[in-house]
C-alpha positions as YAML, in Angstrom:
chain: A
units: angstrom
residues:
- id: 1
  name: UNK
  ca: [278.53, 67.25, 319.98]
- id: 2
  name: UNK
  ca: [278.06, 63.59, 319.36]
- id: 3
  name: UNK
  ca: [280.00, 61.79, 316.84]
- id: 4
  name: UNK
  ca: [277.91, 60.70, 314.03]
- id: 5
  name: UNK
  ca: [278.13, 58.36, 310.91]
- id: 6
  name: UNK
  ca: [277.12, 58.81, 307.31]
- id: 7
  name: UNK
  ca: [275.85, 55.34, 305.81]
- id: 8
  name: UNK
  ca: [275.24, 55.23, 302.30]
- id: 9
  name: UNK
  ca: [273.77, 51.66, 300.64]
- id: 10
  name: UNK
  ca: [275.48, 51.54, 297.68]
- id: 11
  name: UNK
  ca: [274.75, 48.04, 296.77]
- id: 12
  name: UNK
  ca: [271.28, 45.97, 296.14]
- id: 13
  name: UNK
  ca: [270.24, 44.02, 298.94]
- id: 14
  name: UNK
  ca: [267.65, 42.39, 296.64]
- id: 15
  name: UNK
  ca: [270.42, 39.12, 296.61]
- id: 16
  name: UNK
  ca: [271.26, 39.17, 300.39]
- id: 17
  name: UNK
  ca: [270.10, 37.20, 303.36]
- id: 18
  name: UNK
  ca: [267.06, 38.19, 304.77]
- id: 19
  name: UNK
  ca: [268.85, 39.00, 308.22]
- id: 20
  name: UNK
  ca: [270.90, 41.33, 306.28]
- id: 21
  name: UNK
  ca: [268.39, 43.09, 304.41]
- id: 22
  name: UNK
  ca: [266.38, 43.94, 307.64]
- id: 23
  name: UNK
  ca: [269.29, 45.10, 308.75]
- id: 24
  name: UNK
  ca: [269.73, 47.72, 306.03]
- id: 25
  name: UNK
  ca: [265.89, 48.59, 306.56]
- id: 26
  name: UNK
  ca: [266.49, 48.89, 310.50]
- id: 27
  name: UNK
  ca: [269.44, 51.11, 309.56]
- id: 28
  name: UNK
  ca: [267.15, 53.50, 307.08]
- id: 29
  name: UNK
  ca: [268.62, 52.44, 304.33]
- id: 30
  name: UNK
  ca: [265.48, 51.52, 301.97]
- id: 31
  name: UNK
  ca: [266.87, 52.51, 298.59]
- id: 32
  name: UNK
  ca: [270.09, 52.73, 296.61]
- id: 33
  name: UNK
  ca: [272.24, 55.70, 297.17]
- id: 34
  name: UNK
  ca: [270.26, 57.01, 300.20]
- id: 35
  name: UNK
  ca: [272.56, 58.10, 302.98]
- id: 36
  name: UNK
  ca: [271.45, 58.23, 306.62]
- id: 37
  name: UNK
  ca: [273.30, 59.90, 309.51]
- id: 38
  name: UNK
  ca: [273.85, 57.66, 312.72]
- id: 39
  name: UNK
  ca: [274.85, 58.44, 316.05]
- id: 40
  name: UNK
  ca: [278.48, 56.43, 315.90]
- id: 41
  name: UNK
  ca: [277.34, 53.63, 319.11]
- id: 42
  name: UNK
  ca: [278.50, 50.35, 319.66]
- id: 43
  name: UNK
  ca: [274.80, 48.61, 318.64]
- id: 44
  name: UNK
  ca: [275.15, 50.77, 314.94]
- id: 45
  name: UNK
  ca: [278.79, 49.76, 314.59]
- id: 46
  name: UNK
  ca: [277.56, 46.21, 314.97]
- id: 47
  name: UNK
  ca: [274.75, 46.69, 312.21]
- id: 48
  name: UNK
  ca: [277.12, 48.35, 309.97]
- id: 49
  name: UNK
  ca: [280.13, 45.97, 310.22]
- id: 50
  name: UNK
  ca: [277.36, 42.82, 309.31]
- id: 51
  name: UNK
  ca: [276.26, 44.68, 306.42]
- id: 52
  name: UNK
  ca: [279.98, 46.21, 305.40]
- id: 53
  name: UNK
  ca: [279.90, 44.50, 301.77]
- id: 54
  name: UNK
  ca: [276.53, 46.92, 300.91]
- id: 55
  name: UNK
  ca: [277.21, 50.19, 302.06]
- id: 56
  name: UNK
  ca: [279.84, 52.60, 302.80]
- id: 57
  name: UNK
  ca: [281.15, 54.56, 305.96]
- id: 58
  name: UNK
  ca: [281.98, 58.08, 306.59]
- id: 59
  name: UNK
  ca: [282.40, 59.77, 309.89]
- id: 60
  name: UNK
  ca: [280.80, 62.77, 310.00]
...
């Protein structure tokens, strides 16, 4: 089974950078509180660590 991650926005991106809020959107993230499950990759590791200060990380 592939390893997966659970990404949860748990803060606004109405006050980030542009490049960070399409980020969030690319991710699935369109709302606060809404958690997504990822395959763990290197290209989602990459979104997630530039967006690190709005959501958090579980491994699943």
């Amino acid at each position: 089974m592939a390893k997966t991650l659970k990404i949860t926005l748990v803060k606004s991106t109405i006050g980030a950078i542009p490049k960070h809020r399409a980020t969030a959107i690319a991710l699935g993230l369109t709302k606060m509180q809404k958690t997504v499950e990822q395959q763990d990759n290197v290209a989602i590791r990459g979104m997630v660590n530039q967006i690190s200060h709005l959501v958090n990380v579980e491994e699943a």
